[in-house]
N, C-alpha and C positions, 0 to 999 in steps of 0.2 A: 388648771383644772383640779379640782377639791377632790382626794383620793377618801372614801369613804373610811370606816377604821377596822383594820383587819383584813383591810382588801391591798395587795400589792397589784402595782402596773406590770404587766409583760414586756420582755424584750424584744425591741424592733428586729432582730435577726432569729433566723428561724432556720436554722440551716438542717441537714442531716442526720448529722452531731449531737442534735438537740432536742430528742423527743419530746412529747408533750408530756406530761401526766395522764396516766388514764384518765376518764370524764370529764378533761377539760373541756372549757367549753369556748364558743367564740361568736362576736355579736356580725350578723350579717350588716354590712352599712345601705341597704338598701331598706329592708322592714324595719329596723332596728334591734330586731327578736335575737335571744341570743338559745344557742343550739350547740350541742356536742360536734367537735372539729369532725370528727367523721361523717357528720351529717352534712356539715358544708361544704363550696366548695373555693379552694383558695382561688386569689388570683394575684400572680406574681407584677412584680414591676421591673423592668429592665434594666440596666443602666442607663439606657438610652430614652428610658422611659416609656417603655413600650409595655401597654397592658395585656397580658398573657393568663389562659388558662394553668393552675399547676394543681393537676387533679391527687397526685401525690403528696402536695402539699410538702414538696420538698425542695423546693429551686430556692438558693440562698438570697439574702437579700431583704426587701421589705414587703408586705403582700397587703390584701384584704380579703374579707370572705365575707360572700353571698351564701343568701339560700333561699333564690326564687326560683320559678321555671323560666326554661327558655323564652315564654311569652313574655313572662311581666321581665324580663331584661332587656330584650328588643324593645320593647317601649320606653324601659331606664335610660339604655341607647340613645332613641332618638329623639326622645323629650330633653335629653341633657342632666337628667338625674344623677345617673352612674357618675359621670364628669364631675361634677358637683360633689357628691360623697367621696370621690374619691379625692379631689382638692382639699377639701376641708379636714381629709385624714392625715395627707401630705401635704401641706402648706408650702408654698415655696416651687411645690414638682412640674416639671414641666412635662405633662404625660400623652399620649398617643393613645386613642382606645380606637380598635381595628372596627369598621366597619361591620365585620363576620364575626366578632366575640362571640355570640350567643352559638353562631354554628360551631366555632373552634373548640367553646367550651363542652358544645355534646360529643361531638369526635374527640374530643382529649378525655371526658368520663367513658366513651365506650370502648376506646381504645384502654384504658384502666383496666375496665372490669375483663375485658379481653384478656388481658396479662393475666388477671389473677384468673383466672379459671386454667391458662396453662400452665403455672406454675402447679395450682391444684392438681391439675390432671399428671404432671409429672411425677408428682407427690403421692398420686395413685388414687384422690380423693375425688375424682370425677368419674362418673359413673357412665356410659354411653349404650346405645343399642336397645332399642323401646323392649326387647326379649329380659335382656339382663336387667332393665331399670324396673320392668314389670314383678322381676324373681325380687331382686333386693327390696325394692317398695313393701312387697306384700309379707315379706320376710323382717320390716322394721331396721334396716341398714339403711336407707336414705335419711337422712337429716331436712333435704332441701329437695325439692326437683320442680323444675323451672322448663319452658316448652318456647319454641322460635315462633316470632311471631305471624307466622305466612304456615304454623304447624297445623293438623285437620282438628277440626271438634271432638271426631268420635275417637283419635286418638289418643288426646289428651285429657277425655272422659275417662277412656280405659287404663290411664296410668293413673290418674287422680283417685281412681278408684280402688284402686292395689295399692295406694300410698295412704289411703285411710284405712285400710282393713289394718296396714303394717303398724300403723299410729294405734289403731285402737275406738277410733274414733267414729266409725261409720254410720252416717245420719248425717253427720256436722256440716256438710255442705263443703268442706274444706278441699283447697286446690292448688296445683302447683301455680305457679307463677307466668304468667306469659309475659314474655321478654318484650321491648323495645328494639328489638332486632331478629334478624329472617336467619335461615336457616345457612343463607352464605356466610351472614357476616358472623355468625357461629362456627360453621365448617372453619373459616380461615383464622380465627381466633385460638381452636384446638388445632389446627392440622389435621383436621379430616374429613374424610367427606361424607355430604348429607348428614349433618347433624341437627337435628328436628329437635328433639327431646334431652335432657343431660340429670344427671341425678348428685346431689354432693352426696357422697358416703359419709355415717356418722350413726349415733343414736344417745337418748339420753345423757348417759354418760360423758360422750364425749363430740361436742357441739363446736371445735374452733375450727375445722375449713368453712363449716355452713356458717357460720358467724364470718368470716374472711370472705365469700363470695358475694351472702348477702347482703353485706354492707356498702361494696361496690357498686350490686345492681341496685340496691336504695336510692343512691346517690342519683346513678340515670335515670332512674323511672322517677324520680320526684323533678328531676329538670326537664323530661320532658313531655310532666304529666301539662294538664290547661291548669289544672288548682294543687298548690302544693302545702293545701291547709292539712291533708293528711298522710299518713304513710301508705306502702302499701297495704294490700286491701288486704280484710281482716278473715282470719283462719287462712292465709295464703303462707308458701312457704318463707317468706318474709316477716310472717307474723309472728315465729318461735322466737326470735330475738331479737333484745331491746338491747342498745347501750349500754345499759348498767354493766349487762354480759351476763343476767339472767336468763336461762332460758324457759320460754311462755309458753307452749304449745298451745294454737286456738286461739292468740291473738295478739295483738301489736301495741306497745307502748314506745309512748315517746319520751326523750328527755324532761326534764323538770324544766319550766321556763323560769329564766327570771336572772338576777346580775352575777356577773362570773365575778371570779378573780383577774379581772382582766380590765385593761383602757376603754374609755369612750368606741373608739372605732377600732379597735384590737388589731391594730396592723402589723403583720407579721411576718 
């Protein structure tokens, strides 16, 4: 394969050990679109050959990465797509792709984003109790705040609302985030109970747990939206930060498209 000039191939091992470079980037082999590694999501290969979610993108060894929704991969599935790209990535492999990928891969991102909110929350950057999310919101200390998806309207009106006054922004239409997950599979995520509502503490200045949370739940909501042509929705609390590690308030950009420094199928 003809390596362009000034472009280097990446190494097939991608262990722990081996971060990436900030901004790299990496080609999903399903679209062929190629996207910042945090946008994707890996998928490990076994010794044994067995195709595995690694939402951490840290299991050693060789990988690929996707960045479709759950739908158009159950269809990659069982049209024989996936199999195909992924042969043609690994030549030679003799590989096992599980029947339930596409579920394992949402349980394996939401079990992710689960992590990072408790490590957040230990870190002291999660914010809980619609009372105190209301005071900090309206007070401009929330960076992010994000609501379970079974939470009520009028009470997620009333924090959304105290979270623009805090912004500055009031008019914008702007809103926290409703999750891809209920207020159990939040409770059990933090360890606590009835958790509706969560807030990342932060401000202007200083934007990296909201940056750390939302890039996890990007990851979910874009696998298990039906079209993963955009990010999330715009003036949402998703929408402050792009990749670059800009921070946007008011709305969402996406990486720059187009060829990385990196192989045909960037398997890693």
């Amino acid at each position: 394969m003809r390596t362009p000039p000034n472009e280097r191939l990446t190494s097939d091992i991608d262990g722990p050990d081996l971060p990436a470079p900030a901004g790299s980037e990496r080609r999903c082999i399903l679209s062929g679109e190629h996207d910042a590694r945090d946008v994707l999501v890996r998928l490990a290969i076994s010794p044994d050959g067995l195709v595995l979610p690694d939402p951490a993108a840290k299991a050693p060894g060789r990988g690929a990465w996707i960045g479709v929704s759950r739908t158009q991969l159950e269809t990659a599935i069982t049209d024989g797509q996936l199999k195909r790209a992924l042969l043609r990535a690994f030549k030679g492999a003799v590989l096992t792709i599980p029947a339930d990928l596409a579920e394992r891969v949402e349980a394996g991102l939401a079990r992710h984003f689960g992590d990072r909110l408790g490590l957040e929350l230990r870190s002291g950057n999660i914010v809980l109790g619609s009372a105190r999310i209301e005071e900090q919101a309206r007070s401009g200390r929330l960076a992010a705040l994000m609501h379970a998806s079974d939470s009520s309207e009028d009470g997620r009106r009333k924090l959304d609302q105290a979270w623009r006054v805090g912004r500055e922004v009031e008019g914008s239409g702007e809103r926290g985030e409703v999750l891809p997950l209920d207020r159990t599979a939040l409770s059990v995520a933090l360890g606590r109970d009835n958790v509706v509502h969560l807030g990342v503490a932060g401000h202007a200045g200083d934007m990296r747990a909201a940056k750390r949370v939302l890039q996890a739940a990007s990851r979910l909501m874009r696998f298990v939206a039906s079209d993963v042509s955009g990010d999330l929705s715009p003036g949402s609390a998703a929408g402050m930060v792009d990749n670059s590690g800009r921070d946007t308030p008011g709305h969402s950009d996406r990486p720059t498209a187009g060829r990385s420094a990196n192989d045909e199928y960037v398997k890693d």
